[in-house]
Backbone bond lengths (Angstrom), bond angles and torsions (degrees), N, CA, C in turn:
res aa  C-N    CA-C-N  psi(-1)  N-CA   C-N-CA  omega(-1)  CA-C   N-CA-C  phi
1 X - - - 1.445 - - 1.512 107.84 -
2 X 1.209 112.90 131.19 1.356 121.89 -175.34 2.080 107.61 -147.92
3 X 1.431 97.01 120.33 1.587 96.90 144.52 1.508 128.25 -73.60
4 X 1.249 107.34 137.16 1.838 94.80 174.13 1.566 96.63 -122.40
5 X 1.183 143.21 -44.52 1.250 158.07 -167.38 1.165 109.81 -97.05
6 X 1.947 159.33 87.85 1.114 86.76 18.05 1.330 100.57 -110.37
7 X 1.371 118.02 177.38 1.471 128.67 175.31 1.433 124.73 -38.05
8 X 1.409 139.45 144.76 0.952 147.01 169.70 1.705 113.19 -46.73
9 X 1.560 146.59 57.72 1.203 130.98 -173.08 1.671 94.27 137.01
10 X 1.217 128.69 5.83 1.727 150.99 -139.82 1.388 70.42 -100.64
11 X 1.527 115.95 169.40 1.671 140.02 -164.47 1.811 80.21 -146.84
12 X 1.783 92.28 126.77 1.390 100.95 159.13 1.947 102.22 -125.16
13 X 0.895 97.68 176.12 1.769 109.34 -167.67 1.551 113.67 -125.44
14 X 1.781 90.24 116.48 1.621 93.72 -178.47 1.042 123.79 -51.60
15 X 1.114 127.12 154.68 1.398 140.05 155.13 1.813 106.08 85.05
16 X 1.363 114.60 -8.41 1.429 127.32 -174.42 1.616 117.32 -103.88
17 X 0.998 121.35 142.88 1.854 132.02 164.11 1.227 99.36 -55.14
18 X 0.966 113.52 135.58 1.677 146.94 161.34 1.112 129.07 -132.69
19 X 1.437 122.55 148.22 2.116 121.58 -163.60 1.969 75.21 -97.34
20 X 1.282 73.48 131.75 2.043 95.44 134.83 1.484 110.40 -146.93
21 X 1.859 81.40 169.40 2.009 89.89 -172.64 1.621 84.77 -144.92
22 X 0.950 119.38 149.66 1.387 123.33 134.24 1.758 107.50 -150.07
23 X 1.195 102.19 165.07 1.536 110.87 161.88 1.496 136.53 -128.62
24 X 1.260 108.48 153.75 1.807 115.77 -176.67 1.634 89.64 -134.19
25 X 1.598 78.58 161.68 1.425 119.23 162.70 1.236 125.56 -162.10
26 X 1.695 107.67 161.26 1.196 119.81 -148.31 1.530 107.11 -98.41
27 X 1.599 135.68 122.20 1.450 153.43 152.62 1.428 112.66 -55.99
28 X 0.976 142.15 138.65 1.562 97.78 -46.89 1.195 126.49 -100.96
29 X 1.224 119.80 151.87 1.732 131.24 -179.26 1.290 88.55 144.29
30 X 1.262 138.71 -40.64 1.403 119.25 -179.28 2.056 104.50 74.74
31 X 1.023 91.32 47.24 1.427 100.60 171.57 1.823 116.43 -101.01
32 X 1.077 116.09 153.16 1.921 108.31 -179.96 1.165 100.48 -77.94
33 X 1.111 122.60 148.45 1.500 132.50 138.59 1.787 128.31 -76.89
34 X 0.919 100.06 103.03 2.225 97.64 -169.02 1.311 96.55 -122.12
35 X 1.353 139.36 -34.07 1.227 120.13 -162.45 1.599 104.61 -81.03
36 X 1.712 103.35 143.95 1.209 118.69 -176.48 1.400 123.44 -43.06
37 X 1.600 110.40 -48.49 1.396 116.17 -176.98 1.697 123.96 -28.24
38 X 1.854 81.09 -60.40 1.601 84.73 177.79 1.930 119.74 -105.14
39 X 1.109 102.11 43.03 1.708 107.70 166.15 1.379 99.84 -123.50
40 X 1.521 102.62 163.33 1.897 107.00 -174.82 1.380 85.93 -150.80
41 X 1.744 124.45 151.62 1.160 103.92 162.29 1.879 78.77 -140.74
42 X 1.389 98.21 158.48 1.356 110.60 -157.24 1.707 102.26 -146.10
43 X 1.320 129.87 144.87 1.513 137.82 138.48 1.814 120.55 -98.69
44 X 1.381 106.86 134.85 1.412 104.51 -177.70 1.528 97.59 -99.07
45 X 1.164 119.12 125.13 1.274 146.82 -144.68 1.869 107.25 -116.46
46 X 0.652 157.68 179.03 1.545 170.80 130.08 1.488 100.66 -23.56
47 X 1.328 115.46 -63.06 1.610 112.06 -168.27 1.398 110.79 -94.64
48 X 1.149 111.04 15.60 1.839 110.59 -172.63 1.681 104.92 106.46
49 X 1.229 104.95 161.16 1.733 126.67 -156.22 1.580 96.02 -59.99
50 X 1.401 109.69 142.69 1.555 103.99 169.68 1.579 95.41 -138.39
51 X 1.561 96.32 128.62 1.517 99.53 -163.38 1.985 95.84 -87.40
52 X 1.185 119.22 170.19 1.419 130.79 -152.67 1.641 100.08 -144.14
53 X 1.072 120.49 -21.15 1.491 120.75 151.75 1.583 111.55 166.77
54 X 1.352 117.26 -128.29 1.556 139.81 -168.88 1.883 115.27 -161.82
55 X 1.541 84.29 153.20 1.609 80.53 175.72 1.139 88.61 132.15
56 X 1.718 132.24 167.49 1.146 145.79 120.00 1.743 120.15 -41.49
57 X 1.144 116.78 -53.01 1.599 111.78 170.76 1.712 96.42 -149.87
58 X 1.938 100.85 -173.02 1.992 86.27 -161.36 1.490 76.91 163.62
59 X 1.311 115.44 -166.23 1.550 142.79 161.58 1.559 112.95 -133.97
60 X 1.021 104.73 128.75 1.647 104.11 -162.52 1.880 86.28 -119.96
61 X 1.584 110.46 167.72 1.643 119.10 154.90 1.465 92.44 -77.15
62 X 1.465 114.36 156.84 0.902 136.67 120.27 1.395 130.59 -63.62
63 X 1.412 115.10 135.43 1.560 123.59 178.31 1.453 112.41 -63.19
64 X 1.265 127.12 158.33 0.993 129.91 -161.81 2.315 95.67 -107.99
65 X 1.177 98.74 58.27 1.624 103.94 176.92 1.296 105.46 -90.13
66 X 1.587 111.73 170.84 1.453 125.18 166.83 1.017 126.69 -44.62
67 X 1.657 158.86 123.41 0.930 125.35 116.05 1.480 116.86 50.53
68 X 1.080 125.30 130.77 1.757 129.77 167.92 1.444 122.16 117.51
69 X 1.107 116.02 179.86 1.640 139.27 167.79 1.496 108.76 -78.66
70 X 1.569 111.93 130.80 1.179 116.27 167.70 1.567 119.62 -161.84
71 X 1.278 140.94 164.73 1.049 148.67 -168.57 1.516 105.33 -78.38
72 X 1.188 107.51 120.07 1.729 108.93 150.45 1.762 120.42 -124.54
73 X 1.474 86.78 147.46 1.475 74.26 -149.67 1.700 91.23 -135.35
74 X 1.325 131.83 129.15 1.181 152.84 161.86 1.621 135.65 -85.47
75 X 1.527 105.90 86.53 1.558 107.96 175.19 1.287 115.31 -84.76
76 X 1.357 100.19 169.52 1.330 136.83 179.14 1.240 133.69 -141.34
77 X 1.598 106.15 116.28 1.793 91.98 -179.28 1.619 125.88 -109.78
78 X 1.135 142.00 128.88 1.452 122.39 -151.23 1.788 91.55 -85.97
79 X 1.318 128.70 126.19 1.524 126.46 -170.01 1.480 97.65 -75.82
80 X 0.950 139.41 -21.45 1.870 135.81 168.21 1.841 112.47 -48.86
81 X 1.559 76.37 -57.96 2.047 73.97 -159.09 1.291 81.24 -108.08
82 X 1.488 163.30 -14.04 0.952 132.78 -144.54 1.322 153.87 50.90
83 X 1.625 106.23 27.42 1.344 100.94 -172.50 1.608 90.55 -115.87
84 X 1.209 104.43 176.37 1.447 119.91 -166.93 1.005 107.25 -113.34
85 X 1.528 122.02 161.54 1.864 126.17 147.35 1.010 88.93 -163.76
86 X 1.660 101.69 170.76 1.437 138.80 -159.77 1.264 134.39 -135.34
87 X 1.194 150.10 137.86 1.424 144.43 -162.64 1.998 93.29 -123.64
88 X 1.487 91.09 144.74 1.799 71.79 169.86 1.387 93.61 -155.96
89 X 1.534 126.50 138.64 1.157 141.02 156.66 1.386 149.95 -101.19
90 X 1.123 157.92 111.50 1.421 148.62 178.12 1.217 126.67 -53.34
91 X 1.590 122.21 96.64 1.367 117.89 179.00 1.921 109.80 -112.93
92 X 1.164 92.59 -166.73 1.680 95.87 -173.01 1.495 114.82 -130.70
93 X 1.414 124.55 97.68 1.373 98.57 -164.37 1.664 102.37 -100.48
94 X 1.247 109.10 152.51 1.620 113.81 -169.79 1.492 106.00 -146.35
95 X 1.200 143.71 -175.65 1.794 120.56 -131.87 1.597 70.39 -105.88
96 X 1.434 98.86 -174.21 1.262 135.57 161.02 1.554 144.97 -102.72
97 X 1.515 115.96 120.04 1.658 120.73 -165.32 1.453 100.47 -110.11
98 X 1.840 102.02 105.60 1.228 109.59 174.54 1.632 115.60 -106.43
């Protein structure tokens, strides 16, 4: 499991679309995981996680949070066995200049 999009320390912009990507695969067979069903991509927020959509990658809104550092974090569920994992990164979200 890997984020690639956005960077570890990366600035996303409130209230605005932003790309993410990351990828998984499945143990064993080593197959991808892409279909939406089983990807989540999420920021943990002040009041608890607010997920931002599905997919392997996409353009999601950004939440409209404070200012700051926060976790985003990208699951995966392998649809065979059902187990999950997760990639998680530290980004910074700060407003938006449209």
């Amino acid at each position: 499991m890997a984020v690639q999009q956005p960077t570890a320390g990366g600035q996303l912009r409130r209230g605005c679309e932003e790309s993410f990507a990351g990828t998984a695969r499945t143990r064993p067979g080593d197959q991808p995981v892409t279909d939406p069903q089983y990807t989540t991509w999420r920021i943990n927020g002040p009041a608890g996680p607010v997920t931002l959509g599905s997919g392997a990658s996409g353009r999601f809104l950004v939440p409209l949070l404070p200012d700051g550092t926060y976790r985003l974090v990208f699951s995966a569920t392998d649809p065979a066995s059902g187990l999950t994992g997760t990639a998680e990164v530290s980004v910074r979200i700060v407003g938006c200049l449209r």
